[in-house]
PLY file of the C-alpha trace (Angstrom):
ply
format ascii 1.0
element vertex 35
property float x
property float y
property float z
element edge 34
property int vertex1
property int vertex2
end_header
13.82 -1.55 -25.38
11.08 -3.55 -24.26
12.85 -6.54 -24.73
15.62 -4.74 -22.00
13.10 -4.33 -19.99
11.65 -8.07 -19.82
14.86 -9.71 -19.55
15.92 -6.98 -16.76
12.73 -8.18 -14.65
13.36 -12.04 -15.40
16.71 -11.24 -13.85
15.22 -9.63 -10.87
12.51 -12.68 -10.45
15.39 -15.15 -11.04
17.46 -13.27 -8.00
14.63 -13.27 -6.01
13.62 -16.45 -6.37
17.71 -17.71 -5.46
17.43 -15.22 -2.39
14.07 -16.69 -1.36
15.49 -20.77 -1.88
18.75 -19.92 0.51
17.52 -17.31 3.11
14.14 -19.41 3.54
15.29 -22.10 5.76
17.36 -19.55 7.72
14.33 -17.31 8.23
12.13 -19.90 9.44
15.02 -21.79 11.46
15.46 -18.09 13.35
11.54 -17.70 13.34
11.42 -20.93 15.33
14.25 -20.53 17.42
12.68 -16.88 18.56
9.29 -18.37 19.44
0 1
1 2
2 3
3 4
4 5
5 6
6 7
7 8
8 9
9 10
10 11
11 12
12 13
13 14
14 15
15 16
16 17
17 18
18 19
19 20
20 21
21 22
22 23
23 24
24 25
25 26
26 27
27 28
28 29
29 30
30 31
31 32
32 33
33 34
């Protein structure tokens, strides 16, 4: 169970970190564009 656990919240890091790599550039690039 605990190993469930772990390798559900390496999942979760690992989909955060993809979301955070591809909507970075956007967010900053719309940041920038509001200011």
């Amino acid at each position: 169970m605990i190993a469930q656990t772990n390798e559900r919240w390496s999942h979760l890091a690992r989909v955060r970190l993809i979301v955070v790599i591809t909507a970075g550039p956007w967010i900053a690039a719309f940041a920038w564009f509001v200011s």
